[in-house]
Structure formats: C-alpha cells, structure tokens
N, C-alpha and C positions, 0 to 999 in steps of 0.2 A: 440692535440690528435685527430685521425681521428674517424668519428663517427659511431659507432658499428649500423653492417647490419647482416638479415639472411644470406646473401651471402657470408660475410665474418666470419661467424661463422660457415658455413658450412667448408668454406675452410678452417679454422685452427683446423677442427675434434671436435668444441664444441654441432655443429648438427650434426645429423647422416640423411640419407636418405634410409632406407632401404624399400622396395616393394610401393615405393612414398610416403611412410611415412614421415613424419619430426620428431624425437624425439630428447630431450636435458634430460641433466640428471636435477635430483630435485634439487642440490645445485647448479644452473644455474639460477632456477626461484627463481623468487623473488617478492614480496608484497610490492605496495606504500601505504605507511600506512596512511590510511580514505580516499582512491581513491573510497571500498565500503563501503557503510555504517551500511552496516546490523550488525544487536545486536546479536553477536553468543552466548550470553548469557542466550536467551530468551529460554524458555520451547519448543516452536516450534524450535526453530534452533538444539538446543541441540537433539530433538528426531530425526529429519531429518538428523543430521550431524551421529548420532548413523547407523542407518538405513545404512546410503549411507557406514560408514565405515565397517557394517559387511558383506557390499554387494562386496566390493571390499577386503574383507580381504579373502571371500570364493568363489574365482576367478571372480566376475564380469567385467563386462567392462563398461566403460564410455565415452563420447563425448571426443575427443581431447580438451583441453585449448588453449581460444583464447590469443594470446598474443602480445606483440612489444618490439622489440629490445631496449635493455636495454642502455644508454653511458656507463655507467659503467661498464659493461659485462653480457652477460648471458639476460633471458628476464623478462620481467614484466607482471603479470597478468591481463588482461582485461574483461576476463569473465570464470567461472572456480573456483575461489576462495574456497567454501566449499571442491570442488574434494582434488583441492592442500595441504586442512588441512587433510582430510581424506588419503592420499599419507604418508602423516608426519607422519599419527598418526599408518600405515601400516606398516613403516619403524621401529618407535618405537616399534612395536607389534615384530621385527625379522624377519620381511620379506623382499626379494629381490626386493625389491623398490630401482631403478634407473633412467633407459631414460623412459621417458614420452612423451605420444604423444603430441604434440603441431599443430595448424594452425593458423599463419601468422595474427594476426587481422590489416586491412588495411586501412587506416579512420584516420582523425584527432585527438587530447585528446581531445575535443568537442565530438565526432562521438562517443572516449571510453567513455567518461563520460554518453552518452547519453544510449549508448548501455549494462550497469550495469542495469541501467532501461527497459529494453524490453528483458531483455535476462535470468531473475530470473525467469523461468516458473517451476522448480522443488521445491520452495521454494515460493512463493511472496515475495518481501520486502511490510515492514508495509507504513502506511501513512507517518513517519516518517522519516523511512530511504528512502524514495522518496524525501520528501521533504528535507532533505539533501543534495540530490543527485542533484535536479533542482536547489538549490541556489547554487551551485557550477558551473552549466552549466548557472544561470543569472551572474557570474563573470566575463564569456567573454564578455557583453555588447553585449547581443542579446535580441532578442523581446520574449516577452512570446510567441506570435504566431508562433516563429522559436523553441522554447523552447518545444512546444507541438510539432510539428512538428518533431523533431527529437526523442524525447521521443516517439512519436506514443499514444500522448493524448490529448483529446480534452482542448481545451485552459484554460476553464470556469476552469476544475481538474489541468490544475497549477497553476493560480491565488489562488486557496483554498488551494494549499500544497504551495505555496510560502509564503501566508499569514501565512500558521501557525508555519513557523521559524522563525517568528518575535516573538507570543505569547509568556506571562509569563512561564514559565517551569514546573511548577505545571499543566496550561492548556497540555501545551504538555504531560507530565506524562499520565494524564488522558485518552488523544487520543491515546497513544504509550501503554498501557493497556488495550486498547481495549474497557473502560469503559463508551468511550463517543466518539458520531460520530464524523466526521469533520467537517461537516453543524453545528452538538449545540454548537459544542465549538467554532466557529467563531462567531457564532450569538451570543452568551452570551458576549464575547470579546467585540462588535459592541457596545451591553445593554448598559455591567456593566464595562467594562474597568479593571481597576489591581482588581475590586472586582471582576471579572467572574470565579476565583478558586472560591470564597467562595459558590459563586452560583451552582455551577456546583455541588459542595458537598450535595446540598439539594437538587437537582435532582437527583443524586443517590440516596438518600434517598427515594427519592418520589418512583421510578424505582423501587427500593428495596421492596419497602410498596404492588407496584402493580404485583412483581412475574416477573420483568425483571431483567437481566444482566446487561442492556448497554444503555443509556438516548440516546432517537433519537429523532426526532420531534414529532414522537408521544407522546412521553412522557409529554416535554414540551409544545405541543399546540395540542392537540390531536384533528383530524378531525372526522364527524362522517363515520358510514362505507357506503360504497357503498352499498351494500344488505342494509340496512336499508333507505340511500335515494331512492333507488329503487322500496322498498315495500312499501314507502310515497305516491311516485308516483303513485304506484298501487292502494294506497287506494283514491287519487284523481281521479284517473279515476273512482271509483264507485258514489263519489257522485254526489246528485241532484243537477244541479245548473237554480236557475228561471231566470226570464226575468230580472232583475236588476245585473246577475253574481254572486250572493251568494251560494257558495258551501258548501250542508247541511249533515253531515255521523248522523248515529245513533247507539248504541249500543256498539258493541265489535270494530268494525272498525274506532268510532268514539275515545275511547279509546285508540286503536291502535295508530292511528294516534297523538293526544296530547302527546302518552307517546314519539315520537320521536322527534315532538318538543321540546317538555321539554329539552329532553338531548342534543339538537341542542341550547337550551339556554343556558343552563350549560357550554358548553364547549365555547362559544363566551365569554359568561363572565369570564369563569379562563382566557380567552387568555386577555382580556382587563386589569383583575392583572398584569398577569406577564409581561404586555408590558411598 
C-alpha cells in the first residue's frame, strides 16, 4: 500500500485548496487515542470546551488544525484537538459543519509529541497531562536535556514531571487536583515513600486549619517573611554595640526584635519534626 501524502490527497479531491487554503472535510480527521493527554473531564476543560463551542456555534473563527497524513486515509490531529470536538459538537447542533481548515504539521511524532506540550496556550495542560506527555517523548530514548529542549522547558521542570509518573496514584490525584504542589509531593515521596499519600492528607489538613487551598512549602516548612527579616535588621542597626561587640536594644524595639526571633525558632523547630 503506497503511503498516504497531502499531495496525494489533494490529487484525488480528499483536500481541497481553495484561496491557498488547504481544507478536508471532518470525517477525514481523525484522533490517535492518548497522543493528548488532557482530562476533557475536568471543570476547566469542560468550561473552555463550552466557551470555544458557543464561539464557533455563533460564527467565530479559529486557527487552522495542525495535522499529518494519516496511512490509513484522511489526517490525524496534532494540535487542535479541543477545536476538532467543538467541530463535532457544531455538526451535532445542525449545523454545516464540513471542510475544515487544516495546515500541514511538518516534524517528526517526537517533534508532534513535543509540540501537544508548547502549543496548549488557550487552555494549559495540568502537571499531569505534561507529564504524560514527556514520558512518552522519554520512550524514544532521548536525554531529558533533548526532552526540555524540544518541550521548550527548562530541564530541572522535566525531571519533576517525569518523577511524578512514577509516584503512587493517590500522590498523583492529589497534584492532578490541584491540592498539592509538585515540589511537596515529591519531597514527601523522597520522606515517606508508599506512606507520602497518608502524609500529604495531614498537610491538607494542616493547609485547611491555616485558611489555604493547596499545601506548598510554605505550608510544610514555613520560612520567616522577608519584611520581618528585614525589620530585624533594622532594628540591629539601632542597637548599642560596646567595645567587646555586644549589641544592647531596650524597650519596645527590644521586644520587637525577640518577638521575631522567637518565631524564627518556632518554625526551625517544626521543620526539624517534620524532617
């Protein structure tokens, strides 16, 4: 079977080219199912997918669909994918939904896989569906440093989203809700190992108790703040210091100052619990 080209789809009337346009019609494209990884399940996809459909149900326009010639027939999507359900979802609505714009995506399945990742800018994908995305581009046996590289991310950000497609699934939950950064849930992993779900659950807790959302480092090893080391400082610059180096405050400044040690003790010692 000879292998299917734009060229040869153009020649047998499956592309059209009208005013240097390239369009095919919808039942030409086609989905490799988990080429993206995005969760069109999620509250965010679902209101963006909303969005994008009433904008093209009430004449919008949208970017042409990157694509590559299918063996099969017809082509396959490369970047584009929400448009193409919204298309679907246009057709089901009764409308003359047919040739669709397309342009040629030209690049290796390395290059597409890479380019699902740098080309989500109307949406993000989560940490998640990233890291999906790069352990499928580490399958070609390339370097993480070619891995950032074609992703267009610094190297440190794939070793922490490669890392956390290894992690227990409960951990992943966690990060994939938002609940909990990717720095605590690696570090907790590093701690506690198959116990870092359980842990993670009492930092929410803790998160919870303190009026946050979502357990960061701060939560779990809390630094003190810059304005207060800063005002520290200020208040060593008033004191007296004699000829032996003893730096003497008195009063409200002296006060001052102990109260920010204190809490400078406080927080060194939770971190020495929880280490």
């Amino acid at each position: 079977m000879m292998a299917n080209s734009f060229k040869q789809m153009a020649k047998d009337g499956v592309i059209k080219r009208p005013d240097g346009r390239m369009l095919i019609r919808l039942n030409d494209i086609h989905i490799i199912p988990g080429f993206n990884p995005r969760n069109y399940d999620s509250p965010e996809c679902k209101e963006a997918d909303e969005g994008l459909f009433q904008h093209l149900k009430e004449g919008g326009t949208v970017p042409a669909l990157e694509v590559k010639a299918l063996d099969s027939g017809g082509v396959w999507i490369v970047e584009g994918h929400r448009r193409y359900r919204s298309y679907i979802r246009c057709r089901e609505a009764g409308l003359p939904v047919e040739w669709i714009s397309i342009v040629q995506f030209k690049g290796s399945d390395l290059d597409a896989q890479a380019h699902v990742i740098k080309s989500n800018s109307q949406l993000a994908l989560t940490h998640i569906e990233k890291a999906v995305n790069l352990k499928r581009m580490a399958a070609f046996n390339i370097s993480n440093a070619e891995i950032a590289k074609r992703a267009g991310m610094a190297v440190a950000t794939v070793e922490k989203l490669l890392a956390l497609t290894e992690v227990d699934y409960a951990v992943q939950e966690s990060v994939k809700n938002n609940e909990v950064s990717i720095d605590v849930a690696l570090q907790r992993v590093e701690q506690y190992g198959s116990q870092a779900a359980d842990v993670l659950e009492k930092d929410k807790a803790a998160a919870a108790a303190a009026g946050k959302k979502k357990v960061t480092r701060s939560v779990i090893a809390p630094e003190i703040s810059v304005k207060k080391a800063r005002r520290l400082v200020e208040l060593m610059a008033l004191a007296d210091i004699d000829d032996e180096g003893v730096m003497k405050l008195d009063g409200l400044a002296l006060a001052e100052a102990l109260s920010i040690i204190d809490e400078q003790k406080a927080i060194s010692a939770n971190r020495s619990k929880a280490a």
